[in-house]
BAFI-3210 file (N, C-alpha, C; in Angstrom, 3 decimals, decimal comma, padded with zeros to 6 digits):
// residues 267
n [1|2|3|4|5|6|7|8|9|10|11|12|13|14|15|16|17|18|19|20|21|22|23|24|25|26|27|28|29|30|31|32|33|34|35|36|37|38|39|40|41|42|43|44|45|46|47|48|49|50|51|52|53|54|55|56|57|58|59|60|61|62|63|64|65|66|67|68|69|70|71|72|73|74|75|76|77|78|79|80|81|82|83|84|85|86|87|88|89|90|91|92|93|94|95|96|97|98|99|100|101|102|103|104|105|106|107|108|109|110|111|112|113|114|115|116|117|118|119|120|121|122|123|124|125|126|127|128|129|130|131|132|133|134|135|136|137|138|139|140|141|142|143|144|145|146|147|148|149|150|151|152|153|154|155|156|157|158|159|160|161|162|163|164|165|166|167|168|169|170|171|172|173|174|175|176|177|178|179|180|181|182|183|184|185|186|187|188|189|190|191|192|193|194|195|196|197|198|199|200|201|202|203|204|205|206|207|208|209|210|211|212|213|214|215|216|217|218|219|220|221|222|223|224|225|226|227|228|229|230|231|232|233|234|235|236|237|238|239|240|241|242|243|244|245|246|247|248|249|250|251|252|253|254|255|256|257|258|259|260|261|262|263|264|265|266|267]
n.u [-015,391|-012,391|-011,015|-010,697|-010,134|-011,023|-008,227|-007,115|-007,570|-006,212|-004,670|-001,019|-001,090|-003,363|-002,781|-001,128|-002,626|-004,605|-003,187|-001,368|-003,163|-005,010|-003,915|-004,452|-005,557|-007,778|-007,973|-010,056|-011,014|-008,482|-007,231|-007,634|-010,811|-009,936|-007,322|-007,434|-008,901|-007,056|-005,406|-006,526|-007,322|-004,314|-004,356|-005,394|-003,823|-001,240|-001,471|-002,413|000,646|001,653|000,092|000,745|003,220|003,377|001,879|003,308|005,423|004,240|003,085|000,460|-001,262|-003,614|-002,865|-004,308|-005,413|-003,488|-000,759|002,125|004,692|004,267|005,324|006,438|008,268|006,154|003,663|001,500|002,496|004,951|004,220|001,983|003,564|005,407|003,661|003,198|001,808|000,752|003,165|004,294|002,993|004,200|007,056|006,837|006,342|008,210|010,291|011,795|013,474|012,004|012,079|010,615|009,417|007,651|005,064|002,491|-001,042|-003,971|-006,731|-009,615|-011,999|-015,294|-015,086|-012,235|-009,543|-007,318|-004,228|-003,766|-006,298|-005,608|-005,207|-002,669|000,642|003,028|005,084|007,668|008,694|008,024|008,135|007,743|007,853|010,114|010,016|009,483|008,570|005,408|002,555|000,445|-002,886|-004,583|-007,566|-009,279|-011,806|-014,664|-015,034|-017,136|-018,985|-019,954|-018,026|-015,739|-014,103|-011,114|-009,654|-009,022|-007,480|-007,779|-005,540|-003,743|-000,994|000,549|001,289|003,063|001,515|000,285|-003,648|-006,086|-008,229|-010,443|-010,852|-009,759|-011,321|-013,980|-013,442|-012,138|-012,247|-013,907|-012,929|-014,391|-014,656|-014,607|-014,166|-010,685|-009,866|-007,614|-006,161|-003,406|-001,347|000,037|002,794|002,788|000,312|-002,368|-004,303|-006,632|-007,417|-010,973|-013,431|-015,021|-018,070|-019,555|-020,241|-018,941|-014,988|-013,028|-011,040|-007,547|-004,579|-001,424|001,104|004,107|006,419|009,565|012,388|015,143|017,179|016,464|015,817|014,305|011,643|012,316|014,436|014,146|015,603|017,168|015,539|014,478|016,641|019,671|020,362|018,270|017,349|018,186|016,947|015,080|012,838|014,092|012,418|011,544|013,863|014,406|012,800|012,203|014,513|016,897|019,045|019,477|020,992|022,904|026,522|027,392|030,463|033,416|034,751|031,903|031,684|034,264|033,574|033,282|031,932|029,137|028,543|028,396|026,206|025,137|023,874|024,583|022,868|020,481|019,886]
n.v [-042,141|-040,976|-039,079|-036,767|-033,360|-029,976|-028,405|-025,563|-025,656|-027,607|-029,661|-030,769|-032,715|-033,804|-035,015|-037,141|-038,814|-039,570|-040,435|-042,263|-044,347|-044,946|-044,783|-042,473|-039,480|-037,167|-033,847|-031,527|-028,384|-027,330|-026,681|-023,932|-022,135|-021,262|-022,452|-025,429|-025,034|-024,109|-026,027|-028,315|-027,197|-027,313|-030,326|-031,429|-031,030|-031,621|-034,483|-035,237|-035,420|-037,112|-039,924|-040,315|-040,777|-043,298|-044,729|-044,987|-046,102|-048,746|-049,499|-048,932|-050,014|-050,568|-047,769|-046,096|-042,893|-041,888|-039,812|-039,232|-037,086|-034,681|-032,290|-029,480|-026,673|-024,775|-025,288|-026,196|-026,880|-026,312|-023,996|-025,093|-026,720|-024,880|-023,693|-025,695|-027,235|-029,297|-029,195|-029,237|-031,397|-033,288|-033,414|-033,943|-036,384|-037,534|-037,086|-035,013|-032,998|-033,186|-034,331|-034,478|-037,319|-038,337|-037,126|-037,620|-037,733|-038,404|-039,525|-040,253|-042,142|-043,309|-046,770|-046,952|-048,876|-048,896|-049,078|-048,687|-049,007|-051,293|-053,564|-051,853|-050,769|-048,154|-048,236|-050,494|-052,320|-053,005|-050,760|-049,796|-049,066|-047,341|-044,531|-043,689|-042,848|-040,376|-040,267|-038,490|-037,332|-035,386|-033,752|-033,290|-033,132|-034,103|-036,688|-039,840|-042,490|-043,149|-042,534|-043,521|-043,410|-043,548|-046,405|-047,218|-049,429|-049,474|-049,171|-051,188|-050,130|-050,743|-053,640|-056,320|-057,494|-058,571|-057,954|-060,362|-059,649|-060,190|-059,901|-057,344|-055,643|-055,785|-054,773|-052,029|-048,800|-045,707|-042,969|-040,576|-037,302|-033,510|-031,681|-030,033|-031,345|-032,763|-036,108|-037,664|-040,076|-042,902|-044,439|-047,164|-048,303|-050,227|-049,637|-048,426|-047,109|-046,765|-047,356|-045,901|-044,804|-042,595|-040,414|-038,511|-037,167|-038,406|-036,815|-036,427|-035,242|-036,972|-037,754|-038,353|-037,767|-038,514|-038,698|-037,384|-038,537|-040,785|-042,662|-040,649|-041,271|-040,022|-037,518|-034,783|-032,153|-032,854|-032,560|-030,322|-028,070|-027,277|-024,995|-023,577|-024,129|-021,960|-020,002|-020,503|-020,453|-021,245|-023,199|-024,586|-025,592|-027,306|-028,865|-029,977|-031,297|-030,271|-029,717|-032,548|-033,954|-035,941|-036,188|-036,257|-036,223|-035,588|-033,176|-031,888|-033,458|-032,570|-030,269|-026,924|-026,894|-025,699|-025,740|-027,976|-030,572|-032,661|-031,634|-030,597|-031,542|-033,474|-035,704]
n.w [-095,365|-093,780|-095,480|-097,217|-097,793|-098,076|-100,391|-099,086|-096,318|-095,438|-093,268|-092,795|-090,514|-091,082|-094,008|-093,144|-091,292|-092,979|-095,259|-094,340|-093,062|-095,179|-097,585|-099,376|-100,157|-100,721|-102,067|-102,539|-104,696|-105,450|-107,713|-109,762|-111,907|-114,252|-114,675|-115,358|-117,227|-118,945|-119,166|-120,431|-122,737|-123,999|-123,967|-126,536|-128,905|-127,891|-127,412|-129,810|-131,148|-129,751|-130,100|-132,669|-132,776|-131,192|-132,851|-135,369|-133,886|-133,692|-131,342|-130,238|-129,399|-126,615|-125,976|-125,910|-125,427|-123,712|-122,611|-122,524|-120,809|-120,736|-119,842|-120,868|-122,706|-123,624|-122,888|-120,353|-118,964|-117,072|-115,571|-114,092|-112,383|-111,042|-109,266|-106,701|-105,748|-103,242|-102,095|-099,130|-097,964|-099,738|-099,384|-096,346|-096,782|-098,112|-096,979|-097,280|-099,993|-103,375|-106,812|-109,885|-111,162|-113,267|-116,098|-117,202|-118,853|-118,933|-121,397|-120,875|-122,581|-123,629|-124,057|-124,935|-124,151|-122,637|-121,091|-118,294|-116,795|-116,282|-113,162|-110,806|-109,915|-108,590|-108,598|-109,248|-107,279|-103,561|-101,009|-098,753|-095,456|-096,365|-097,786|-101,262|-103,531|-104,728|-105,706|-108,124|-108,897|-111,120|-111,653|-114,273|-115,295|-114,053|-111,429|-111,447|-110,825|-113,874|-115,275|-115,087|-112,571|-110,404|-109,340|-105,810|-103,802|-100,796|-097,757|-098,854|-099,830|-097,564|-097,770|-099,697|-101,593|-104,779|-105,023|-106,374|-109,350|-108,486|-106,089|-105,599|-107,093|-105,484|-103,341|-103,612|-103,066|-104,638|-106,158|-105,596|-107,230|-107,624|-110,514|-110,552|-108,629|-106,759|-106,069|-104,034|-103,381|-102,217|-103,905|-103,409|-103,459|-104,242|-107,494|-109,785|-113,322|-114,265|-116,086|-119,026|-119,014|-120,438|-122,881|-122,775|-122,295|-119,977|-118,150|-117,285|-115,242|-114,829|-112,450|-110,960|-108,251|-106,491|-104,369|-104,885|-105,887|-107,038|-110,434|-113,070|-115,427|-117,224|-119,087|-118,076|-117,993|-120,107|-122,357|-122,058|-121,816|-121,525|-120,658|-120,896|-117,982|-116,457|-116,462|-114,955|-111,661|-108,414|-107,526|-109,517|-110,969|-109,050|-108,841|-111,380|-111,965|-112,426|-110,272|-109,976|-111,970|-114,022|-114,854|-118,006|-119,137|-118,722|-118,807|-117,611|-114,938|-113,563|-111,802|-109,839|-106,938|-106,865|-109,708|-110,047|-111,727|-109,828|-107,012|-103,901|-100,864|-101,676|-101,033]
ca.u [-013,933|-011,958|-009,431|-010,941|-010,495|-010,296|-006,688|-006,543|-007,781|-005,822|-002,951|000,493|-001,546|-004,554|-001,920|-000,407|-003,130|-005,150|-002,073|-001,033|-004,428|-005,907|-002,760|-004,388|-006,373|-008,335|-007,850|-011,141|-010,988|-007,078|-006,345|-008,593|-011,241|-008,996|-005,990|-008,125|-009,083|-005,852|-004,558|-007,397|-006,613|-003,148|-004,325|-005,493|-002,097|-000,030|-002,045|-001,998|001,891|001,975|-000,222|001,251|004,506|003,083|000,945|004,614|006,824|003,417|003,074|-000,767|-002,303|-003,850|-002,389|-005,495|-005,697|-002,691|-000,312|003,829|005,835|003,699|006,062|007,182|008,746|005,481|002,429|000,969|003,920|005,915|003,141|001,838|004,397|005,645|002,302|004,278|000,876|000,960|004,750|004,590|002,834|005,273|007,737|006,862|006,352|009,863|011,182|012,794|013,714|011,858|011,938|009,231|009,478|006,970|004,333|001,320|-001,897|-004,931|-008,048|-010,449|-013,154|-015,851|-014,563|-010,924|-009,077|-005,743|-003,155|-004,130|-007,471|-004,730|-004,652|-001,625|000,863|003,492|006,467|007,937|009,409|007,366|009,247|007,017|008,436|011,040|008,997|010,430|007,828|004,198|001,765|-000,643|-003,484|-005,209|-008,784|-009,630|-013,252|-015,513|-014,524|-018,187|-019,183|-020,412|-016,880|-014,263|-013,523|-010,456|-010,525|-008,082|-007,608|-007,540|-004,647|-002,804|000,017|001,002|001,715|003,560|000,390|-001,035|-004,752|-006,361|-008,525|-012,182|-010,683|-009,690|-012,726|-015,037|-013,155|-011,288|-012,822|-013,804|-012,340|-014,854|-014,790|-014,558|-012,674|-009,741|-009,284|-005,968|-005,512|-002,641|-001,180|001,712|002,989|002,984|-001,235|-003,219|-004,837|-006,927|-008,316|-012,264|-014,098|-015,715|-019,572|-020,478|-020,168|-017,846|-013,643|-012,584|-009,253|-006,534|-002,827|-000,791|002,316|004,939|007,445|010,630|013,587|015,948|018,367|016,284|015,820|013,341|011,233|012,245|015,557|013,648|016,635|018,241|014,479|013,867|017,982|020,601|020,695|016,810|017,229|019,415|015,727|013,573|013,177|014,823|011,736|011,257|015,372|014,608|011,591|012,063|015,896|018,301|019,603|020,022|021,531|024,275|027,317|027,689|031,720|034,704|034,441|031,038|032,404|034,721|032,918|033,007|030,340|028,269|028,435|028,375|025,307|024,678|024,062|024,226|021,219|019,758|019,821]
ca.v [-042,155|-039,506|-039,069|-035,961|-032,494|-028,749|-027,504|-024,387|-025,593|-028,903|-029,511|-032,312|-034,045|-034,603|-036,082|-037,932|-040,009|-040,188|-041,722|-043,439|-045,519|-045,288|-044,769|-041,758|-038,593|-036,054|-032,484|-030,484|-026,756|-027,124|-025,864|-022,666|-023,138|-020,887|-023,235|-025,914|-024,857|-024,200|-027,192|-028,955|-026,709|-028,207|-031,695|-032,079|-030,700|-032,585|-036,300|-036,167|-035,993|-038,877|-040,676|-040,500|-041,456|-044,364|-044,841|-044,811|-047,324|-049,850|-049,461|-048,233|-050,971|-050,148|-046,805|-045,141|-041,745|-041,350|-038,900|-039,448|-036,596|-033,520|-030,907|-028,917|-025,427|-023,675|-025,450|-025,227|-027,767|-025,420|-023,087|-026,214|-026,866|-023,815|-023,455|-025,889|-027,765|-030,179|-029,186|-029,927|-033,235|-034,026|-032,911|-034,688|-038,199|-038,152|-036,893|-033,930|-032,291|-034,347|-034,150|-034,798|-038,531|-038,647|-036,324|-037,268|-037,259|-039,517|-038,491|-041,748|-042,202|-044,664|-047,990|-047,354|-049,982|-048,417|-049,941|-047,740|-049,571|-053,172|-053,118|-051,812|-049,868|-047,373|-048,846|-051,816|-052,782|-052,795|-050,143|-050,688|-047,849|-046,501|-043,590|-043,279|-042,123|-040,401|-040,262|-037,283|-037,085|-033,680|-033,752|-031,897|-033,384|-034,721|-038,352|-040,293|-043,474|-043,867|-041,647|-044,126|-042,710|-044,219|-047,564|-047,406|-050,194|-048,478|-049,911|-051,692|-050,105|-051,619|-055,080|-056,406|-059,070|-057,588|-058,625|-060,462|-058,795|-060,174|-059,102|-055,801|-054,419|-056,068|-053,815|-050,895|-047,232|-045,232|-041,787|-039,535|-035,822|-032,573|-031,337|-029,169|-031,666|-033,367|-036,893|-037,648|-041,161|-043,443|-045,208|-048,308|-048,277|-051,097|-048,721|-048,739|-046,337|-047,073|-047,767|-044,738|-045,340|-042,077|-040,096|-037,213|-037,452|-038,108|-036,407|-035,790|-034,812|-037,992|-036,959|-038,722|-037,762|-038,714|-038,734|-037,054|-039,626|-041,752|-042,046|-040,210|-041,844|-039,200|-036,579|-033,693|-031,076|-032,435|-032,358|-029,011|-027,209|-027,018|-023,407|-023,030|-024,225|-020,840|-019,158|-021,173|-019,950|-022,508|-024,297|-025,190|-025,996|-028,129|-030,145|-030,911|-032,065|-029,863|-029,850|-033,683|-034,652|-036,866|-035,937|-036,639|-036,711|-035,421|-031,593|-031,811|-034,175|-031,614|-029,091|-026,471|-027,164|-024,737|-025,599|-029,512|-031,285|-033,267|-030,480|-030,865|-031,585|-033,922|-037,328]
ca.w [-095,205|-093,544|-096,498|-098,555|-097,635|-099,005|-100,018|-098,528|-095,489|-095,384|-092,938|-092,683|-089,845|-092,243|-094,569|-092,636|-090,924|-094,062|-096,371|-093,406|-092,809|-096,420|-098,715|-100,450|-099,961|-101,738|-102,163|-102,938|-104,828|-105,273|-109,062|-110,381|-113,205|-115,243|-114,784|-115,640|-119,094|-119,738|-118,918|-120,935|-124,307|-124,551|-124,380|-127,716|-129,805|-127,324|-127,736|-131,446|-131,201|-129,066|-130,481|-133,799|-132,887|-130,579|-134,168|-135,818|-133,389|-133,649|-129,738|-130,464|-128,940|-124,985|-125,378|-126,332|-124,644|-123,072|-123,323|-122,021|-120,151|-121,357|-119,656|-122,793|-122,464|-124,003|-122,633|-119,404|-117,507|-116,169|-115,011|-113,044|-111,311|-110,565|-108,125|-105,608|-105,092|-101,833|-101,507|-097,769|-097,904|-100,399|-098,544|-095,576|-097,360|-099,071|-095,838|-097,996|-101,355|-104,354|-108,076|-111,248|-111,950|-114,480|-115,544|-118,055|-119,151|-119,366|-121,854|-120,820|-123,580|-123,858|-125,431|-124,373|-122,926|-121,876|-119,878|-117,352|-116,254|-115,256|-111,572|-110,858|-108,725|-109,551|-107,910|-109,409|-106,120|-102,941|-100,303|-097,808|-095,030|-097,120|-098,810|-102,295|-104,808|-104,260|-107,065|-107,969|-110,008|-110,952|-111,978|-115,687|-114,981|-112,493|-110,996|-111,259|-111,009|-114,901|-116,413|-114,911|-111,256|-109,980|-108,152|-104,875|-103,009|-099,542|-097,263|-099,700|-099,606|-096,813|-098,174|-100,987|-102,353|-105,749|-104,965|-107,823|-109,865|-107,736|-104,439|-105,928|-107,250|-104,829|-101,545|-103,798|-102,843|-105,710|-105,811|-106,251|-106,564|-108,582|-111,357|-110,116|-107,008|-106,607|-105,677|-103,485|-103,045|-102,194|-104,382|-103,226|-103,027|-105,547|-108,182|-111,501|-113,630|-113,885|-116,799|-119,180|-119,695|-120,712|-124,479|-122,437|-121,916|-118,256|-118,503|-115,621|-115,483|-113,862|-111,861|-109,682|-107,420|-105,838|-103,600|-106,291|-106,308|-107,774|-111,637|-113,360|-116,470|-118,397|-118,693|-118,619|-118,079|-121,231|-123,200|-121,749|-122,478|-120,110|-120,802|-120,579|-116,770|-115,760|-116,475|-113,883|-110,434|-107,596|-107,058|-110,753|-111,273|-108,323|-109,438|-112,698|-111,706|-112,616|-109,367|-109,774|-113,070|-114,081|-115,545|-119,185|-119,851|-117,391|-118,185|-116,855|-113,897|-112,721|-111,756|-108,442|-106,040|-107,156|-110,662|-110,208|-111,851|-108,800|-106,190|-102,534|-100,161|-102,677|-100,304]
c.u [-013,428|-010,516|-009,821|-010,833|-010,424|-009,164|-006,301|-006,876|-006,863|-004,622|-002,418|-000,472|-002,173|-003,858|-001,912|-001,374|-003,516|-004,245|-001,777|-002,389|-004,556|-005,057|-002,985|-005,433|-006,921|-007,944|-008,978|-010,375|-009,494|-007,067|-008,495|-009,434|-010,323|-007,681|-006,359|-008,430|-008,241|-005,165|-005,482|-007,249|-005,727|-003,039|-004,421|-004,473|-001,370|-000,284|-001,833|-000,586|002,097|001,518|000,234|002,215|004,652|002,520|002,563|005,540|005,910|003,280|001,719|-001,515|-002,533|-003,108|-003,345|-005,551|-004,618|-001,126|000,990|004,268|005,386|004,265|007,190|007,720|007,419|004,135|002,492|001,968|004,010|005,165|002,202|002,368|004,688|004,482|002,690|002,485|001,006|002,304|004,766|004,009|003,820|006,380|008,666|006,617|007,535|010,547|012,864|012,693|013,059|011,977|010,763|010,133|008,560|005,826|003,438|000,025|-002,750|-006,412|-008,852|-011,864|-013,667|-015,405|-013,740|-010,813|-007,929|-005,088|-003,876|-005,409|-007,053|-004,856|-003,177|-001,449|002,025|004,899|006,422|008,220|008,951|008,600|009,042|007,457|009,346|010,213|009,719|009,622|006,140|003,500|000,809|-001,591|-004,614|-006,254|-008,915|-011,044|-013,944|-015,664|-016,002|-018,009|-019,266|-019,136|-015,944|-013,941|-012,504|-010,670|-009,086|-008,248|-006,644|-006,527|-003,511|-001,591|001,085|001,900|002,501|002,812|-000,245|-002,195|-005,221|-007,713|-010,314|-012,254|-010,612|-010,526|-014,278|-014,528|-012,563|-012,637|-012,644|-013,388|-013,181|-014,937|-014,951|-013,491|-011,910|-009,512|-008,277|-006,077|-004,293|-002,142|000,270|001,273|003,162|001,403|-001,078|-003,879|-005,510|-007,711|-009,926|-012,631|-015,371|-017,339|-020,574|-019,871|-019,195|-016,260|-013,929|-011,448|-008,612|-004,820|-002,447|000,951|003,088|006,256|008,346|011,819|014,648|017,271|018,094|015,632|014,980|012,741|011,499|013,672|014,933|014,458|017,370|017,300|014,204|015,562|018,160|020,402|018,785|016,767|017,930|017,944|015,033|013,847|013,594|013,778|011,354|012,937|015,215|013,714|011,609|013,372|016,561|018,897|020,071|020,628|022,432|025,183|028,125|029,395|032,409|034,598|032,915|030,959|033,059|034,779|033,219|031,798|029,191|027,710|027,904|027,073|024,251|024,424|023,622|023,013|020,231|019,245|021,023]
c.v [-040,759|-039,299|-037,622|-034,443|-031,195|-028,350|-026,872|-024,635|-026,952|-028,988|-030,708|-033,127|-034,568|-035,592|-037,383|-038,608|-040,408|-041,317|-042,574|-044,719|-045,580|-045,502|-043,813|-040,743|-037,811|-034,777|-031,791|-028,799|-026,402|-026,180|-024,916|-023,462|-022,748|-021,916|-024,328|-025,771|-025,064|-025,136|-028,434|-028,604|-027,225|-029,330|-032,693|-031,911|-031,789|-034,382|-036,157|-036,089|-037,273|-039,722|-041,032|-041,170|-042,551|-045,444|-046,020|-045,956|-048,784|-050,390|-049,172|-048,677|-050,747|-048,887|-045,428|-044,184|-041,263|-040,943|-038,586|-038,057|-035,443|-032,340|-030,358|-027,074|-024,412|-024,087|-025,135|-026,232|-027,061|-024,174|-023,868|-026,794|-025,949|-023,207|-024,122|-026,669|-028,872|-030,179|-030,000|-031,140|-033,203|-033,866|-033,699|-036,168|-038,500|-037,291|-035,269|-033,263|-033,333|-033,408|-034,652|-036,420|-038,892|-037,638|-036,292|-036,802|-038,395|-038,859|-039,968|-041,395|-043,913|-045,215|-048,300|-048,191|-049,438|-049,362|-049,539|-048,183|-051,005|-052,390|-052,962|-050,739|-049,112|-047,031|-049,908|-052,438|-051,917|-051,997|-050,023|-049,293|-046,820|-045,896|-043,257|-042,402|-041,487|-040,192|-038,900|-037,259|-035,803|-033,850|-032,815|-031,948|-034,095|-036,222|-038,738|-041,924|-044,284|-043,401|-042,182|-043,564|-043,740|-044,858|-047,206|-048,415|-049,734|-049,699|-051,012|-051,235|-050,719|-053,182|-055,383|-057,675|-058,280|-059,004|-058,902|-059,759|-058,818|-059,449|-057,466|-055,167|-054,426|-054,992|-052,738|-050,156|-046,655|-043,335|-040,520|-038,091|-034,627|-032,006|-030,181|-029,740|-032,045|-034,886|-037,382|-039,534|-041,893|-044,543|-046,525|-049,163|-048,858|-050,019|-049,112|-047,666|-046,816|-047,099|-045,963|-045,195|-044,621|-041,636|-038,595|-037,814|-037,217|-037,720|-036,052|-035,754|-035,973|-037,324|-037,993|-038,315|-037,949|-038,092|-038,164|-037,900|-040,846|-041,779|-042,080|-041,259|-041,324|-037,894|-035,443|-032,210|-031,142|-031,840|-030,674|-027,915|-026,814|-025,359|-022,770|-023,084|-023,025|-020,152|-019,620|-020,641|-021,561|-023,720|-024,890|-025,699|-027,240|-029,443|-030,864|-031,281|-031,279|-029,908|-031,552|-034,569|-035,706|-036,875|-036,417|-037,240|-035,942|-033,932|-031,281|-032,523|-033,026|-030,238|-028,069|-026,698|-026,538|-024,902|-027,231|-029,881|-032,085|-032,294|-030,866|-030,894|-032,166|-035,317|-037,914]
c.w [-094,864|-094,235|-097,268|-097,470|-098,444|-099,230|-099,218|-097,113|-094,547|-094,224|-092,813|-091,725|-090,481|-093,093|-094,163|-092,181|-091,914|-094,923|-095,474|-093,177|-094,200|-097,494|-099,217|-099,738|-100,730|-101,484|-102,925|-103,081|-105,043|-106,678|-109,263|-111,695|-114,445|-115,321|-115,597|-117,119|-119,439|-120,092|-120,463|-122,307|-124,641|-124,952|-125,921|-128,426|-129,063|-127,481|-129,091|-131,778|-130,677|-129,756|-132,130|-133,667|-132,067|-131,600|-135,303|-135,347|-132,989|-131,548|-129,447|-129,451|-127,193|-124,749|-125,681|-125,372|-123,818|-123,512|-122,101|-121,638|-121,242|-120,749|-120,819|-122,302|-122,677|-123,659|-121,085|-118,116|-116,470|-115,153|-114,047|-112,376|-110,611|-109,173|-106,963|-105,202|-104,394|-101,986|-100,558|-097,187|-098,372|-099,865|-097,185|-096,120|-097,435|-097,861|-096,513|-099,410|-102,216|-106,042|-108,742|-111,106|-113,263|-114,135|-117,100|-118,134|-119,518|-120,186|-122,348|-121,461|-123,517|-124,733|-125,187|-123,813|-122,846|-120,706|-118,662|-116,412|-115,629|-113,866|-111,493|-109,762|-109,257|-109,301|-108,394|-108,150|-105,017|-101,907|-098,964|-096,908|-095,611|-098,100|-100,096|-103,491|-104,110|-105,547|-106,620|-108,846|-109,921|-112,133|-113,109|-115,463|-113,362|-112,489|-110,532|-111,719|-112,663|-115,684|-116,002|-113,465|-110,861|-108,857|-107,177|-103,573|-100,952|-098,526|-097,691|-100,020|-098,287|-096,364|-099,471|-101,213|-102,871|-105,617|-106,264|-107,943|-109,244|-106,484|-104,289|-106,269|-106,468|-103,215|-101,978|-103,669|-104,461|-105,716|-106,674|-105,845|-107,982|-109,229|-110,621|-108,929|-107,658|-105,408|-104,762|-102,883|-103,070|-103,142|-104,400|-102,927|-104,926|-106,473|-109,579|-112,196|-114,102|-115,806|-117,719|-119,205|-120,425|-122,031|-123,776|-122,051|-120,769|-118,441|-117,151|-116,451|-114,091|-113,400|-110,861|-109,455|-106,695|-105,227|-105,339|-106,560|-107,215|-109,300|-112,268|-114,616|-117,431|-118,151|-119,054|-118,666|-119,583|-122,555|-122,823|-122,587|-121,229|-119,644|-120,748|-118,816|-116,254|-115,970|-115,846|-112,200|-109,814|-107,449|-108,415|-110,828|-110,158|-108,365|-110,108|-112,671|-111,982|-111,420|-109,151|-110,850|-113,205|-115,328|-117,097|-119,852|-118,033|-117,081|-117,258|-115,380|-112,517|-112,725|-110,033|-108,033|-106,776|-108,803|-110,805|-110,733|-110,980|-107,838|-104,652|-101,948|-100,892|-101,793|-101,283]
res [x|x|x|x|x|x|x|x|x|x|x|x|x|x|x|x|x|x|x|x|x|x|x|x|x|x|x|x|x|x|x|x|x|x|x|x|x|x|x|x|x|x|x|x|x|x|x|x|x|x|x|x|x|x|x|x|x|x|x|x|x|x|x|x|x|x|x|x|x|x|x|x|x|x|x|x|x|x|x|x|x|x|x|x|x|x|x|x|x|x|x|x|x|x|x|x|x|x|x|x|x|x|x|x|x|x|x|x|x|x|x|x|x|x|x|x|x|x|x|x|x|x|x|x|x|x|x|x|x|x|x|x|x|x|x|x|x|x|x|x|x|x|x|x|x|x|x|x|x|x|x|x|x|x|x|x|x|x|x|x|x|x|x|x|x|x|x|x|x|x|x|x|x|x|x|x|x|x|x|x|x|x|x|x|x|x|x|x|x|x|x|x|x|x|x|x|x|x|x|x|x|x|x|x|x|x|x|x|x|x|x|x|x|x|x|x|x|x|x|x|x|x|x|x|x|x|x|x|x|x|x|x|x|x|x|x|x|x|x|x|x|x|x|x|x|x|x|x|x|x|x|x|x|x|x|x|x|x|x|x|x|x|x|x|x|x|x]
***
């Protein structure tokens, strides 16, 4: 398949035919090994919150290993975004400016059954040309056949018919590669996470993106502090939404341009 290449060497046409024929591409050598660790240290503190309080609202069940809207002011979020990785795909998919729609964490252990292994897609509602969301997933380990490698049912975005579950794993592509690649896919592509088989975590950071008009899984400007966003450079104020909020009462309503919640050039 001609879907996988190096980051730094990568360009918008590659994108673009690859997602266009296959729905999804690879990115070899994208994040550092140092980033990588780092990213991998946080996971454990940040899952046993979740999982406690998933433990807590009796929600436990198929949510083994995964870990909800891990951008926090003091872990390694904001320092992962801030890197602007496949901007200009993303860019060019959403035909413009996008925001964070969601942004976890999967830590796939033998045994698990997680939601996360249903075939599934990451659009409720098929959009078919209208590009609205793109998905990302960023490798902590190495995507193998026996550690779960994600299944992608290549060209499926295309259609709105979820294939059943013989058709889907008898023609989905398995997405294999090395830790620190990057995934890249529309959202509207069949998907499943794979099956562990071995005694090591498969772990990744899950990510999607949108058109900023449309609404996030999570208010991360109000979880983060209004007043923490006046400290992010433009391309972080612009990611994680502050530039696209929605106005709480009237004083926040009427605002000067400049000050408004909603901020021009958003779509």
């Amino acid at each position: 398949m001609k879907n996988k290449f190096n980051y730094a060497e990568a360009t918008v046409a590659d994108f673009e035919s690859a997602v266009g024929q296959y729905g999804w591409v690879v990115y070899e050598n994208a994040l550092s090994e140092e980033l990588v660790d780092g990213i991998i240290n946080d996971f454990t503190g940040a899952y046993d919150t979740r999982r406690q309080i998933q433990i807590e609202n009796g929600i436990d069940t198929s949510m083994e290993g995964t870990l909800h809207h891990v951008l926090e002011r003091d872990n390694f979020g904001l320092y992962f975004l801030e890197q602007m990785f496949c901007d200009k795909e993303m860019r060019h998919f959403l035909d413009g400016k996008y925001i964070l729609n969601g942004m976890s964490g999967v830590i796939n252990m033998k045994n698990d059954r997680p939601y996360v292994q249903n075939v599934h897609r990451d659009l409720r509602t098929f959009t078919g040309n209208l590009k609205m969301m793109i998905q990302m997933i960023v490798l902590l380990d190495d995507f193998t056949l026996d550690n779960g490698a994600t299944y992608l049912l290549s060209g499926s975005h295309k259609e709105d018919v979820k294939p059943d579950d013989e058709y889907f794993y008898k023609h989905a592509d398995r997405a294999i590669a090395k830790r620190g690649s990057i995934i890249l896919f529309d959202s509207n592509l069949w998907h499943a996470a794979g099956k562990n088989y071995t005694e090591n975590p498969r772990r990744v950071i899950t990510l999607s993106f949108t058109k900023p008009f449309f609404k996030p899984q999570f208010d991360f400007p109000r979880f983060l502090g209004y007043e923490f966003g006046k400290t992010l450079s433009e391309n972080l104020r612009q990611v994680v939404g502050y530039n696209a909020r929605i106005p709480a009462n009237l004083y926040e309503f009427y605002q000067p341009v400049h000050l408004r919640m909603y901020q021009p050039g958003q779509g």
